[in-house]
Backbone as JSON, one array per atom type, in Angstrom:
{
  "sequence": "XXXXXXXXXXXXXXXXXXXXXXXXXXXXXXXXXXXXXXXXXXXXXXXXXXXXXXXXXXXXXXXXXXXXXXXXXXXXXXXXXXXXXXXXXXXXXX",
  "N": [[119.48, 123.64, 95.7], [118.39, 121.95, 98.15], [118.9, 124.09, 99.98], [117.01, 125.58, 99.38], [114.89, 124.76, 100.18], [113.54, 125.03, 103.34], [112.13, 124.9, 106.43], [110.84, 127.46, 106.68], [110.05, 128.56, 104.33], [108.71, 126.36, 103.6], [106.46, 126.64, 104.88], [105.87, 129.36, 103.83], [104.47, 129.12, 101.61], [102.6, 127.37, 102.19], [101.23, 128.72, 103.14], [100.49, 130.96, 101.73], [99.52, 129.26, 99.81], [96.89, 128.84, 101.0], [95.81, 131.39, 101.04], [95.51, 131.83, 98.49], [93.65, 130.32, 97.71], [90.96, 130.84, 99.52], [91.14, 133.65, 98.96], [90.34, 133.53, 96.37], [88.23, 131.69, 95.86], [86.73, 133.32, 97.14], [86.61, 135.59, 95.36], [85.22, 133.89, 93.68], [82.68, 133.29, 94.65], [81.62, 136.13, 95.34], [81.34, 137.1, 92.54], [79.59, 135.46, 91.48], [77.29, 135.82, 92.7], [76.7, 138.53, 92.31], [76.39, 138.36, 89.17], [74.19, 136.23, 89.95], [72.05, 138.15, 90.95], [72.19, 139.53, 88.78], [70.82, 138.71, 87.25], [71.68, 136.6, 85.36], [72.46, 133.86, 83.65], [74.77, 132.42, 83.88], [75.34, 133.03, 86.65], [74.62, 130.96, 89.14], [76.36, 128.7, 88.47], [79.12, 129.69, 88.64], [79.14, 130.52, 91.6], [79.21, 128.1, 92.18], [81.6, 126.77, 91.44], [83.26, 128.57, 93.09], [82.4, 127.56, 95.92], [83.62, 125.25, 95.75], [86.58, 125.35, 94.89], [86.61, 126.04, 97.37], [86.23, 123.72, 98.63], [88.36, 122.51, 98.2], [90.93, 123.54, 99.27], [91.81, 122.88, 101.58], [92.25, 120.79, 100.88], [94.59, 120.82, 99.23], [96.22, 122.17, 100.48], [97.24, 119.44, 101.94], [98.09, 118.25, 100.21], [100.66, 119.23, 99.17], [102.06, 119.4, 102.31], [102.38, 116.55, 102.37], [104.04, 116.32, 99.95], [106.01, 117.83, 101.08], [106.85, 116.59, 103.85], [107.77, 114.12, 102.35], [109.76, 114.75, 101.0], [111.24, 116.13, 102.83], [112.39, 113.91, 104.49], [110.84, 112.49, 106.38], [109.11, 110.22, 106.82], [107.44, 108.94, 107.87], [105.17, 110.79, 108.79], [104.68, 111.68, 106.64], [103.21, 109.43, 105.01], [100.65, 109.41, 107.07], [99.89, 112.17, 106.58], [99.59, 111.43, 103.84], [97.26, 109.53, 104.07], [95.14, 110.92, 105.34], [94.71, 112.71, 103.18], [93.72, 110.93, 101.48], [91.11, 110.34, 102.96], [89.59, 112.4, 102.83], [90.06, 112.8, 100.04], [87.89, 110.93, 99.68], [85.63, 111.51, 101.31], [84.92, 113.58, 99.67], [83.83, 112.32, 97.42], [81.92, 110.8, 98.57]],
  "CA": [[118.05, 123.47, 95.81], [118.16, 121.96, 99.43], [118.93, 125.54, 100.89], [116.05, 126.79, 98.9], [113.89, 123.91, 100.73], [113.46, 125.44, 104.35], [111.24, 124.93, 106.71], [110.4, 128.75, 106.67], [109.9, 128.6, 103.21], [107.28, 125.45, 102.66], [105.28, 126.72, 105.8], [104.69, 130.32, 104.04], [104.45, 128.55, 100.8], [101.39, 126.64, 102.09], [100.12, 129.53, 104.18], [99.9, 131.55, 100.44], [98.49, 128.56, 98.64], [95.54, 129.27, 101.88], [95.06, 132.69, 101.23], [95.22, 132.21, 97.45], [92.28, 129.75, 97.59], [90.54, 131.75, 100.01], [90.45, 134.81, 98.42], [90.03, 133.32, 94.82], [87.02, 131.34, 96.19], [85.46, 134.93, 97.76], [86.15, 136.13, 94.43], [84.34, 133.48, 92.67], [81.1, 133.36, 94.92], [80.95, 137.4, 95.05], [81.07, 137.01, 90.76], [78.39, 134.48, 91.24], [76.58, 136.37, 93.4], [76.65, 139.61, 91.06], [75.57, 137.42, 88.34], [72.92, 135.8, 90.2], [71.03, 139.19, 91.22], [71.88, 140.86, 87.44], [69.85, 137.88, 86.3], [72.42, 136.13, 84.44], [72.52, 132.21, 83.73], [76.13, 131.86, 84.63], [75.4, 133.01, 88.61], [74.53, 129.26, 90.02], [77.46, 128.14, 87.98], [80.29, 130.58, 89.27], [78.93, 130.48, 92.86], [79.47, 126.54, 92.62], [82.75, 127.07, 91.5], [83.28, 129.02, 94.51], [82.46, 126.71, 96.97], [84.14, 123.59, 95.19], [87.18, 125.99, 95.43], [86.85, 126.49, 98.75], [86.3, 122.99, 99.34], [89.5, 121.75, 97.62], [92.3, 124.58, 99.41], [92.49, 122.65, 102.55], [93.53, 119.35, 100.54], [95.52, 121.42, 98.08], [97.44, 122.02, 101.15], [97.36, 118.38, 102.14], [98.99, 117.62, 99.36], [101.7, 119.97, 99.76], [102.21, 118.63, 103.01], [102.79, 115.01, 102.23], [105.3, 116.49, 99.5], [107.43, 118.36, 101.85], [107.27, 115.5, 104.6], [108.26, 113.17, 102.02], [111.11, 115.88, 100.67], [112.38, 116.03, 104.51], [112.74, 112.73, 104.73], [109.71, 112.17, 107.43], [108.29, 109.13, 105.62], [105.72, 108.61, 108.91], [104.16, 112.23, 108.3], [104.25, 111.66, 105.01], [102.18, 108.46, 104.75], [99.68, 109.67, 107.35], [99.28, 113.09, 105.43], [98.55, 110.26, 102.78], [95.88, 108.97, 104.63], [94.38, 112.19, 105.36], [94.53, 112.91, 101.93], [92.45, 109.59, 100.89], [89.45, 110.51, 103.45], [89.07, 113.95, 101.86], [89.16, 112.16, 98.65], [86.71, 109.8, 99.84], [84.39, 112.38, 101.57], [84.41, 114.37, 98.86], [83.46, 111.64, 96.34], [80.58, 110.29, 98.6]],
  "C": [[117.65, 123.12, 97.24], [118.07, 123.0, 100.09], [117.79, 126.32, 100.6], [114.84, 126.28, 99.84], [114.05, 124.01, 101.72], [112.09, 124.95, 104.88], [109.73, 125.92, 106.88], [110.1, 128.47, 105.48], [108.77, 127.86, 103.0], [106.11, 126.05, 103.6], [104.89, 128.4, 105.07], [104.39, 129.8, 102.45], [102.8, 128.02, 101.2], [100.57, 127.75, 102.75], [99.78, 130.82, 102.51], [99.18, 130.85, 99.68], [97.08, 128.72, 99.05], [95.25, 130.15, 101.22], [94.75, 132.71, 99.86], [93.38, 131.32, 97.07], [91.47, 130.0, 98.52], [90.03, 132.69, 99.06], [90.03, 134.65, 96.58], [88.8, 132.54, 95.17], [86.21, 132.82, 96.29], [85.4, 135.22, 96.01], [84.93, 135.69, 93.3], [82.85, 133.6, 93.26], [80.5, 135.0, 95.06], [80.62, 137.8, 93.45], [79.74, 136.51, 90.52], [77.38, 135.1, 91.48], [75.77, 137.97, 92.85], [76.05, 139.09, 89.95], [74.16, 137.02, 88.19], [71.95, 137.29, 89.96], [71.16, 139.94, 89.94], [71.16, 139.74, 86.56], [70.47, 136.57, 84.82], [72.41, 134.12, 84.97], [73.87, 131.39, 84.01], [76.55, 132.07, 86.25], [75.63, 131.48, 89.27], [76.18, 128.7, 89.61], [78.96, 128.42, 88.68], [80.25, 130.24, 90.95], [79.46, 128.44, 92.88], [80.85, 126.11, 92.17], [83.7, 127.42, 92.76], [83.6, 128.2, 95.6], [83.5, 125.21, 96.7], [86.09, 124.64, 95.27], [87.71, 126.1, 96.88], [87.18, 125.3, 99.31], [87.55, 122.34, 98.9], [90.74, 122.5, 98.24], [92.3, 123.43, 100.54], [93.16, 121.07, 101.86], [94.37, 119.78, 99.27], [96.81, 121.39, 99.78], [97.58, 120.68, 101.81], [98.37, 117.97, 100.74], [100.43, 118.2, 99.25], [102.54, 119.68, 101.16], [102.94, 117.13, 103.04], [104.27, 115.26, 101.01], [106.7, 116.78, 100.75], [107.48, 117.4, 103.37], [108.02, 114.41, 104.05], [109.73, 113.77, 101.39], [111.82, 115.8, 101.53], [112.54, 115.0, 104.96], [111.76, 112.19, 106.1], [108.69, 111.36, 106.92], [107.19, 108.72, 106.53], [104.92, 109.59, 108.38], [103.58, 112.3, 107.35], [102.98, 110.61, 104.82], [100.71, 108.79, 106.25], [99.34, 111.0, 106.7], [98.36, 112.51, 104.3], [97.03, 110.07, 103.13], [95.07, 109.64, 104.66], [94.1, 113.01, 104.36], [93.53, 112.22, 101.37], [90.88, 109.6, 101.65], [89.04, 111.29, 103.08], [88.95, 113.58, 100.82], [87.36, 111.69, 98.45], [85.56, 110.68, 100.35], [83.99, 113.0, 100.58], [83.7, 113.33, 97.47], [82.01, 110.99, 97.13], [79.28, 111.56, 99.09]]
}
């Protein structure tokens, strides 16, 4: 399992979890967006999906992050990843 745990590996690992919440966001606000203009009551809904999507990929990969710092034994990285984890909490909750 260590050999499987590369550094090549977690960095395209997090660079797919990007593109998947990326392009699964586009998908949800162009759904929404289709929705909206065919007059449908699930547009606003989808589109706010979307964005809440969008706004959660960069601490999806924060969290990913603080795993594989704390996996590689980089227990500094790790606990400031933490940290940087808890203000994105915190922004996003106020």
């Amino acid at each position: 399992m260590e050999a499987m745990f590369s550094e090549r590996y977690f960095a395209k690992l997090i660079q797919r979890t990007l593109l998947c919440g990326v392009f699964l966001s586009l998908g949800l606000i162009f759904t929404g967006l289709a929705f909206t203009v065919a007059g449908s009551a699930y547009g606003p809904g989808v589109l706010r999906s979307g964005v809440l999507v969008l706004l959660l990929t960069p601490a999806a990969r924060v969290i990913m992050l603080v795993y594989g710092y704390w996996r590689g034994g980089e227990t500094y990285f790790a606990l400031m990843s933490f940290v940087v984890l808890a203000l994105l909490a915190v922004s996003i909750l106020l």
